[in-house]
Legacy VTK file of the C-alpha trace (Angstrom):
# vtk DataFile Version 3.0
C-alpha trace
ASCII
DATASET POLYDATA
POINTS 492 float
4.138 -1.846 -6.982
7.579 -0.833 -7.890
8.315 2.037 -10.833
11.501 2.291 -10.493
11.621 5.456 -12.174
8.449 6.986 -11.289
8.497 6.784 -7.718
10.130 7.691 -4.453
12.634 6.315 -3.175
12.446 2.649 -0.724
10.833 2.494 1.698
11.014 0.121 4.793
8.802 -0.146 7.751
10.557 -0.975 11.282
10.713 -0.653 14.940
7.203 -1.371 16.033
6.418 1.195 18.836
3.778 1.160 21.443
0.436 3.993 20.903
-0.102 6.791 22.982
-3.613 7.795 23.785
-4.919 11.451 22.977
-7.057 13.340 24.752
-10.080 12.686 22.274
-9.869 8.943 22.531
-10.731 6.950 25.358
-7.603 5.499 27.104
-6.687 1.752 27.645
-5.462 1.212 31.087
-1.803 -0.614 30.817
-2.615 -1.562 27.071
-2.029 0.828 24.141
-4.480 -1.181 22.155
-2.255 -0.568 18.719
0.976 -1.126 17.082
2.352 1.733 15.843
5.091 0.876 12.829
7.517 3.635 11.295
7.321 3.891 7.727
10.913 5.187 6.879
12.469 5.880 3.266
15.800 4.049 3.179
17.111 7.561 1.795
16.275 8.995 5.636
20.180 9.429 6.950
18.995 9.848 10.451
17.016 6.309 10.741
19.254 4.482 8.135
23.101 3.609 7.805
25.038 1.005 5.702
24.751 -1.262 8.755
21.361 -0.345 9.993
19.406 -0.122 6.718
18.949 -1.218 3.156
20.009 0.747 0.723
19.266 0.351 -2.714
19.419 2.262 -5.997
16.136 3.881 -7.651
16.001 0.596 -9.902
13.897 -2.428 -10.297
11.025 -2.901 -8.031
12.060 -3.508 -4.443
13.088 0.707 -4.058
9.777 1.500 -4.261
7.787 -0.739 -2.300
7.085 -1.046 1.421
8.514 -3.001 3.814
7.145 -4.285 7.319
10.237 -5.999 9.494
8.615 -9.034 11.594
10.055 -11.270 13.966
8.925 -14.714 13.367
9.329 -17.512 15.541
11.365 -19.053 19.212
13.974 -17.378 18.980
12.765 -14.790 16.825
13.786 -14.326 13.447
13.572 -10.820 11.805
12.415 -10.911 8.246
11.449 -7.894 6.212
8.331 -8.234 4.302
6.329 -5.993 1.155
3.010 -4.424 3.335
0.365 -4.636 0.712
-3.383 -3.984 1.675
-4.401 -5.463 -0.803
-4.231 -8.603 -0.354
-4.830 -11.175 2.284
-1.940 -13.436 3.462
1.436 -13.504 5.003
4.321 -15.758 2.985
8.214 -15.399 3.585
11.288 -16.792 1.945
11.271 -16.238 -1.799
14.092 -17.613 -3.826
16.288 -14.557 -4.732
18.048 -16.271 -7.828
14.860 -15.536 -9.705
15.091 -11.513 -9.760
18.144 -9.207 -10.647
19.491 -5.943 -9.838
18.367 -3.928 -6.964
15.505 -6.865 -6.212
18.586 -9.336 -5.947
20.570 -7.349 -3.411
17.444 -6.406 -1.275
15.823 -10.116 -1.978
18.974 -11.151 0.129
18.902 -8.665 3.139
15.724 -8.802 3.424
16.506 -12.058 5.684
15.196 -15.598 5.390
12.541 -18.076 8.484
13.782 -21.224 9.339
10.866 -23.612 10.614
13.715 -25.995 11.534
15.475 -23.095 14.147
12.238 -21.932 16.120
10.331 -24.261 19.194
7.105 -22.738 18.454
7.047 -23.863 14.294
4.079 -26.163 13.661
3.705 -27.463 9.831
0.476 -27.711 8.789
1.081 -30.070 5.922
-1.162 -28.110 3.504
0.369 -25.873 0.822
-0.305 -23.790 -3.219
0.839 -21.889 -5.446
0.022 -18.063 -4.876
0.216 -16.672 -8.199
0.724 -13.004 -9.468
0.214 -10.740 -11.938
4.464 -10.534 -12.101
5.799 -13.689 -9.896
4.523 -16.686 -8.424
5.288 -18.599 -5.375
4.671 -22.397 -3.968
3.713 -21.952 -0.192
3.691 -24.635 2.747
1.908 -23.357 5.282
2.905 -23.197 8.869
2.099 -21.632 11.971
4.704 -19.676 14.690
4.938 -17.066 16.794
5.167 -13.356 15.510
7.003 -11.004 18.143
6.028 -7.327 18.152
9.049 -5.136 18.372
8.970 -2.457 21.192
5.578 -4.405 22.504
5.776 -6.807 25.448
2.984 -8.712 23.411
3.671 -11.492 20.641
0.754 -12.959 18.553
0.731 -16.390 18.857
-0.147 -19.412 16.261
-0.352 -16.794 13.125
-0.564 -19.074 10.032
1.255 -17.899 7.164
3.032 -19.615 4.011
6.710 -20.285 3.508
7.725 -20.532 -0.058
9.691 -23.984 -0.945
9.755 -21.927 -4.813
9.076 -18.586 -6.183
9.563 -16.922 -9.387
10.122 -13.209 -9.919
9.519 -12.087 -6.322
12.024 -10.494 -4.162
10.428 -10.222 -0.569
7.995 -12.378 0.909
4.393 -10.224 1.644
2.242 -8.962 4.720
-1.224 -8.816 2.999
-3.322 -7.066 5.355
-6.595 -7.153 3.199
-9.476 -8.728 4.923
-9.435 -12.471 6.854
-11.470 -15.017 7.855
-14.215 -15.670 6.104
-14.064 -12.998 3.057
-10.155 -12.909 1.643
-8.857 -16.018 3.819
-10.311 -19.458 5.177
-8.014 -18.691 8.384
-7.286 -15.958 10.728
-4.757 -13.606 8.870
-2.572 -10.947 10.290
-5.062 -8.316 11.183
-7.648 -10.639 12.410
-5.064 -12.056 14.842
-4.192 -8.728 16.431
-7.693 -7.880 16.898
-8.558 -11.822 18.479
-5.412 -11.935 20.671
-6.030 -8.627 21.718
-2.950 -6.565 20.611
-5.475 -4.082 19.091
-9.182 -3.061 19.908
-10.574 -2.742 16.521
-10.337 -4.412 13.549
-8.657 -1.710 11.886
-5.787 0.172 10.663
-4.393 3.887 9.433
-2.216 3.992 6.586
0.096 7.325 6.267
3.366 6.509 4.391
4.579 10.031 3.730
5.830 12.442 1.042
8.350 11.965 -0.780
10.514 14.801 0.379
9.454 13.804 4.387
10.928 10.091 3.944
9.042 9.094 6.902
5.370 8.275 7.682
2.975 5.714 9.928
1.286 2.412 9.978
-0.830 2.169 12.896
-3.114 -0.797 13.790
-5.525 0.043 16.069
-5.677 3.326 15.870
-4.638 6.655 13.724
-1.788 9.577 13.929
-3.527 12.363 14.800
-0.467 14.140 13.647
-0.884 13.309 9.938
-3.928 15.238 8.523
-6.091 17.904 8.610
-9.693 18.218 9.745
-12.618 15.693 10.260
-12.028 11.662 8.835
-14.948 11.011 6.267
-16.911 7.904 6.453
-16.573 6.374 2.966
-18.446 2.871 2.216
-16.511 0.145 0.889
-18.779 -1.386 -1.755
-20.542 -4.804 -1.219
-18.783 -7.303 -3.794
-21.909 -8.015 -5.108
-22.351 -4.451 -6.627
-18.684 -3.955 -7.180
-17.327 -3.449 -10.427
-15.608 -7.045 -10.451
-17.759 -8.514 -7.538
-14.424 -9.282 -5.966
-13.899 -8.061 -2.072
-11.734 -4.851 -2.409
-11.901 -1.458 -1.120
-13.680 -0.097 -3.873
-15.359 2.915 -2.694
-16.843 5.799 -5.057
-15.284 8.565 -6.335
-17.543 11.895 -7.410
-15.301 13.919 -9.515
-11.708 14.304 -10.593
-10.929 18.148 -11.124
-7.955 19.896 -11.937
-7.186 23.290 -9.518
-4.310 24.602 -12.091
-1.037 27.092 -10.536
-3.278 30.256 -10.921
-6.002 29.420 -9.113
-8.895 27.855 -11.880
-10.523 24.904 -11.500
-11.230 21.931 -14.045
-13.428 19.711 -13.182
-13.603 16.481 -15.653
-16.145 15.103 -17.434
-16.552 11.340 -16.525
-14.839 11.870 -12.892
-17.791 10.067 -11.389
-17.028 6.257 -10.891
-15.950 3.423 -8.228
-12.317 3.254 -7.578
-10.175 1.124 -5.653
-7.481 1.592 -2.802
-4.724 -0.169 -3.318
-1.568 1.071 -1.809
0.649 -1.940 -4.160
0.279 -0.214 -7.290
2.479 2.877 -7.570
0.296 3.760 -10.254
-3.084 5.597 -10.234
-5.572 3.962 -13.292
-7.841 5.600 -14.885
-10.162 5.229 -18.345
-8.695 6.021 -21.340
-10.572 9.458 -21.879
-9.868 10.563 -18.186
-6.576 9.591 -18.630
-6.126 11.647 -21.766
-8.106 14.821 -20.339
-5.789 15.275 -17.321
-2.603 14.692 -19.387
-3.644 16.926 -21.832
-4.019 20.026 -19.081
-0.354 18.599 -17.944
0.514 19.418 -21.407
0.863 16.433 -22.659
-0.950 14.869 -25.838
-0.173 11.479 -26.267
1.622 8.907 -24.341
4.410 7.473 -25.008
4.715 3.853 -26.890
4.601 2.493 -23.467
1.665 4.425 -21.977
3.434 6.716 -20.240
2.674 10.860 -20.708
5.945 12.706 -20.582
5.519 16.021 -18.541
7.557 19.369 -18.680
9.376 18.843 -15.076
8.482 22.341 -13.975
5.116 21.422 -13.136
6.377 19.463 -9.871
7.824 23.411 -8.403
4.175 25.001 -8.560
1.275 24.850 -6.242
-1.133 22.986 -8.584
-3.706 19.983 -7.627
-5.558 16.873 -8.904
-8.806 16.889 -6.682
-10.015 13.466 -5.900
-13.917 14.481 -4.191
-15.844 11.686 -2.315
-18.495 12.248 -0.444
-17.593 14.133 2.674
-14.089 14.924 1.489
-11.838 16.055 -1.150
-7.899 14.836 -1.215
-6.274 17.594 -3.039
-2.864 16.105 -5.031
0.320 18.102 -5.690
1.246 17.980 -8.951
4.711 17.138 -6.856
3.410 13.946 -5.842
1.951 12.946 -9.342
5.244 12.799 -10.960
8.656 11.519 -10.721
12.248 12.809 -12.062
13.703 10.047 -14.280
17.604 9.728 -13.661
18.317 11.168 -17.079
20.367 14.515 -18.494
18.152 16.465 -18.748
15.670 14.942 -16.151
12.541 13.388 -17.766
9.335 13.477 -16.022
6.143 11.756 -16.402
2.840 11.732 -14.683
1.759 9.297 -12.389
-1.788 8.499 -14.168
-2.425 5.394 -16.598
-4.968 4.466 -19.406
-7.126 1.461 -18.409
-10.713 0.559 -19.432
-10.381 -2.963 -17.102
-9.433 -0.844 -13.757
-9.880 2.183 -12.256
-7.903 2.128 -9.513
-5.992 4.904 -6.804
-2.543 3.842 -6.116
0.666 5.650 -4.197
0.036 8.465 -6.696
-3.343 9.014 -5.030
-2.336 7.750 -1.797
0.512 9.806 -0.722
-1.895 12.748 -0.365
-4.804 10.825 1.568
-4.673 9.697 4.952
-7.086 6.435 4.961
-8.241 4.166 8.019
-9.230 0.801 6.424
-12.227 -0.192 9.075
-12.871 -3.426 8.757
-15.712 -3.810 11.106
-18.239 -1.526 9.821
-16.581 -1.780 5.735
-15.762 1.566 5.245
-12.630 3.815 4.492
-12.244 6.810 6.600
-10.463 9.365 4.762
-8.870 12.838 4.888
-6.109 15.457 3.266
-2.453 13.893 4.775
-0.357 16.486 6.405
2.772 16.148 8.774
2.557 18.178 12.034
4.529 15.771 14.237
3.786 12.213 15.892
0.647 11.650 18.381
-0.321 7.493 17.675
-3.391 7.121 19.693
-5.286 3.815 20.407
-8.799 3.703 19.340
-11.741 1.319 21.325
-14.790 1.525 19.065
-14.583 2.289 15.356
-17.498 4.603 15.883
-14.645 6.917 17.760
-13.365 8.049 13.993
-16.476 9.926 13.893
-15.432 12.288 16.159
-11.249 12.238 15.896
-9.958 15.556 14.108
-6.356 15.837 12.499
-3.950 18.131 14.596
-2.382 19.527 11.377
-4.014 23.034 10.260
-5.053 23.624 7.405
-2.698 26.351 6.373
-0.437 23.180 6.256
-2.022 21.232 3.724
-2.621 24.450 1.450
0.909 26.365 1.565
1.759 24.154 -1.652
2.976 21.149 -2.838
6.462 21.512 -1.932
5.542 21.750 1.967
2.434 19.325 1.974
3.180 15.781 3.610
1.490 12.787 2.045
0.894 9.201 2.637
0.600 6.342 0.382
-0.555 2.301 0.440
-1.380 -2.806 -1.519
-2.447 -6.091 -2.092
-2.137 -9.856 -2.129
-3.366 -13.491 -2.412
-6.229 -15.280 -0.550
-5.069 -18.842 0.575
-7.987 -21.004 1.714
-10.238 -18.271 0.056
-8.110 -17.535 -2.551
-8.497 -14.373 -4.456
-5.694 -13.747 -6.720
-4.148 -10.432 -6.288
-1.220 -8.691 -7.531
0.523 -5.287 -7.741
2.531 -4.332 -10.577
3.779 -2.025 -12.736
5.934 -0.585 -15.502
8.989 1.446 -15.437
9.311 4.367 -18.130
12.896 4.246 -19.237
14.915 7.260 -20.059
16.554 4.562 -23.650
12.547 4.096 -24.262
12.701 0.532 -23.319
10.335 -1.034 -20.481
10.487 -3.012 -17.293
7.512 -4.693 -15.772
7.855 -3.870 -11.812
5.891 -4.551 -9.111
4.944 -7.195 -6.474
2.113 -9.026 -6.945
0.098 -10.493 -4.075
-2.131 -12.881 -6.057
-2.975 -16.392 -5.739
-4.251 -17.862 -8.256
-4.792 -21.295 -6.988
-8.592 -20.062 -5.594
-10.699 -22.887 -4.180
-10.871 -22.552 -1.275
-12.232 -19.593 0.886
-14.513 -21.139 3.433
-15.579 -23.507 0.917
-15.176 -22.486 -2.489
-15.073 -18.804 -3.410
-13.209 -18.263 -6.353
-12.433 -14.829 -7.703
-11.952 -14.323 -11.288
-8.182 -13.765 -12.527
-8.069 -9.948 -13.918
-5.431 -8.670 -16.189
-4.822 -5.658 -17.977
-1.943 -4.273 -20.478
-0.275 -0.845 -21.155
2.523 -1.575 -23.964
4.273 -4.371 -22.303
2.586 -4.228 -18.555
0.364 -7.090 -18.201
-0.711 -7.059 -14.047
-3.080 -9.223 -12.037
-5.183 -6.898 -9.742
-7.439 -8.294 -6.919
-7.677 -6.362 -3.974
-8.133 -6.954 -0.608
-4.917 -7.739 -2.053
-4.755 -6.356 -5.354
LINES 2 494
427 0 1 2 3 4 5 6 7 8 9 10 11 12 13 14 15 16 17 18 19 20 21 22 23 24 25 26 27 28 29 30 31 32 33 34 35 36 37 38 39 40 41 42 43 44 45 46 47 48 49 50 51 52 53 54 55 56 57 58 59 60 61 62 63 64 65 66 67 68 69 70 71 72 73 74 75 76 77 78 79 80 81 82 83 84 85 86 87 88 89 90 91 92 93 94 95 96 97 98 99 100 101 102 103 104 105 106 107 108 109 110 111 112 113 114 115 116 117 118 119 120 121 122 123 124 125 126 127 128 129 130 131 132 133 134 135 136 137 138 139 140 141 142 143 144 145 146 147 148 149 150 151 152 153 154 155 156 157 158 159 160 161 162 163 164 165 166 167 168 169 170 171 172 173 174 175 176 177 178 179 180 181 182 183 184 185 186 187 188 189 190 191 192 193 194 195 196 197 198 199 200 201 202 203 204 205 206 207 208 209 210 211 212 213 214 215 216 217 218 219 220 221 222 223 224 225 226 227 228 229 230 231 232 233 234 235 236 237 238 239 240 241 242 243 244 245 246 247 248 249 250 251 252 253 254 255 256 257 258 259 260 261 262 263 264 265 266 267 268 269 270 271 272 273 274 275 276 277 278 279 280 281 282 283 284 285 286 287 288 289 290 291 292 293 294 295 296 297 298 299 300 301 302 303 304 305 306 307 308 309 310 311 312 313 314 315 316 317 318 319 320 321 322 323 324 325 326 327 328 329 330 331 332 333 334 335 336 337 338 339 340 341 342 343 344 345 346 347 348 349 350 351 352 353 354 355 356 357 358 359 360 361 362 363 364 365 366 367 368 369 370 371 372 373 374 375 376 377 378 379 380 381 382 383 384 385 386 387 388 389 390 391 392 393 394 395 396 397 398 399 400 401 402 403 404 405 406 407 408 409 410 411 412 413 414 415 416 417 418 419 420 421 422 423 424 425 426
65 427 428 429 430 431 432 433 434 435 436 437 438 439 440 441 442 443 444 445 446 447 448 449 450 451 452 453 454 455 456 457 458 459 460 461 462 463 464 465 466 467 468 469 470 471 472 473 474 475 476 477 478 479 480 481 482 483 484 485 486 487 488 489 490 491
């Protein structure tokens, strides 16, 4: 999930705030019905400070991820954890002598659970090895109390796994992928709020901004009426069974890829017509090897680099040109702003956001800045539209069938002005535990010296036998030069 170099700045998610209730959803007398959580870039001056937030250099894989702050336990303890839809379960405490760098100094602040310190800690004397396409941690598993900041509620007896070891990981994870009976043998996170009540639906909106707004929203329960345009589209998830790796992610299809270039003409790919997955812990967007080549090639580039990566003239991220993702119902139009990333260099370097692979074909932050998604749970669909940023309205929702008729607030003059004004969300992925699907989210960080750096956090576990009884999803990997990642989603 983390290229250093490619991607915007860190991110952390705090505060959890209560949900208003618009006019076009049905209000919940003296209950919200959703947790609303900030999604702030650690670059934002106004929500962070030396003493308030983390701050981090663009290096490594930890200032590029995003971060969920929970308070676990009697008295609560605050830990900060990676949010990763793709993948299923919560663990905390990684060892921070195993990572470097930026991941060292955030691995430490990012605070550590003591089972010993809270009243309400219950061991369940079961434990395993979560494994990941980069990193790997041994879990016990325990249950405790998980306080909701700015909510008078607190879910209570969430199991989740504390790591006695890990290797290569430098924040514990929130997987919020699907539970009990399909990614987990146990009530995860999002299954708890919607059986304790915190929320109404199993189901939650992902919006995690631009990179020039450095703020955007989480909200389970409900959406942010104030962060896209139009109509939500009713996507299917695809069945596992007909999936391309019969594994339980949000792999929905995709019916063209097109190109609308600066002045005005419109490419539309050959080949653009495929399932893809949503997986907000891979910074990268994957595509086949042709697809890959066709885009770069109208990017002006002609061949990637020994590493994969296509080097781009750094103009391109000033104009008003789009990569057009169309599904059915829906197009998410992609600034060629949010497709790239300055490299730290003199004179910057700049390189698109897309990747060659024939084993995935996958939409990560570089897709997902630009779409606002609700991840519905109940019916197994993804409800979809362009992101925008018109201000702040949370709103509760009591029936998933609602999203039918919700409409963005944000006009569409504000999604269409250009890339340098349109706002933009993004979103991950991690390991089943008693149904264990391994997932993982990783990537590799172009380098202005031409050398590489796997980064990313995986959410995979690899130790599988158990979901229910004994689902076992297949352990996927995939190279680029010298990135090897795991990808399973519902935690990739």
């Amino acid at each position: 999930m983390a290229i250093s170099f490619l991607f915007s700045a860190p991110v952390l998610l705090v505060a959890l705030l209560y949900c208003c209730h618009a006019a076009a959803l049905r209000p919940l007398a003296h209950d919200p019905g959703c947790i609303h959580l900030p999604v702030v870039h650690s670059t934002n001056v106004e929500r962070f400070s030396e003493k308030r937030g983390i701050q981090l250099q663009l290096a490594n894989r930890s200032d590029v991820a995003y971060y969920a702050q929970l308070s676990i336990g009697t008295p609560p303890q605050p830990v900060f954890v990676q949010l990763d839809t793709g993948s299923f379960e919560l663990w905390v405490n990684p060892d921070c002598t195993t990572v470097s760098g930026s991941d060292a100094v955030f691995c430490e602040r990012a605070g550590q659970y003591d089972a010993a310190k809270s009243s309400t800690a219950t061991s369940l004397g079961t434990g395993r090895t979560l494994r990941y396409g980069i990193g790997a941690a041994n879990v016990s598993y325990f249950t405790d109390t998980i306080s909701l900041a700015g909510s008078p509620m607190a879910l209570r007896d969430v199991q989740f796994g504390v790591a006695t070891a890990s290797e290569d990981a430098f924040s514990g994870i929130l997987g919020i992928g699907y539970g009990k009976g399909i990614g987990t043998g146990y009530l995860n996170f999002v299954d708890h709020l919607r059986a304790q009540n915190v929320t109404r639906v199993k189901a939650y909106s992902l919006a995690l901004g631009s990179k020039d707004a450095q703020e955007g929203v989480v909200v389970f329960g409900g959406v942010d009426m104030s962060k896209f345009a139009g109509r939500l589209a009713k996507v299917p998830i695809i069945p596992p069974a007909e999936s391309p790796d019969g594994v339980p992610r949000f792999w929905v299809e995709m019916k063209s890829l097109s190109n609308t270039a600066p002045d005005g003409v419109n490419t539309v790919y050959d080949g653009g017509d495929m399932p893809v997955f949503l997986d907000s812990g891979s910074t990268m967007t994957l595509l086949p090897a042709n697809l890959t080549s066709a885009v770069a090639r109208d990017f002006g580039a002609e061949a990637p680099d020994a590493n994969g990566f296509y080097r781009i003239d750094c103009s391109l991220t000033t104009t008003n040109g789009t990569l057009d993702f169309a599904f059915d119902g829906v197009t998410v139009k992609v600034p060629y702003k949010e497709l790239t990333r300055e490299v730290a260099s003199n004179p910057p370097s700049c390189f698109l956001g897309i990747m060659a692979s024939d084993r995935f074909t996958l939409l990560g932050d570089t897709f997902l800045r630009s779409a606002y998604t609700v991840f519905d749970l109940e019916t197994d669909s993804i409800w979809m539209a362009q992101a925008a940023n018109c201000g702040s309205t949370p709103a509760a929702i009591s029936n998933v069938q609602d999203l039918a008729a919700v409409r963005g607030e944000c006009g569409v003059q504000e999604i269409v002005e250009g890339a340098s004004t349109m706002q933009t969300p993004s979103a991950g992925l991690d390991n089943a535990e008693e149904g264990v699907f391994p997932t993982s989210t990783g990537t590799v960080v172009p380098q202005p010296s031409g050398t590489t750096s796997q980064s990313g956090v995986t959410s995979s576990s690899d130790n599988s036998e158990n979901l229910g009884s004994s689902m076992r999803a297949p352990r996927l990997t995939w190279s680029l030069g010298v990135m090897a990642a795991l990808y399973l989603v519902v935690g990739l």
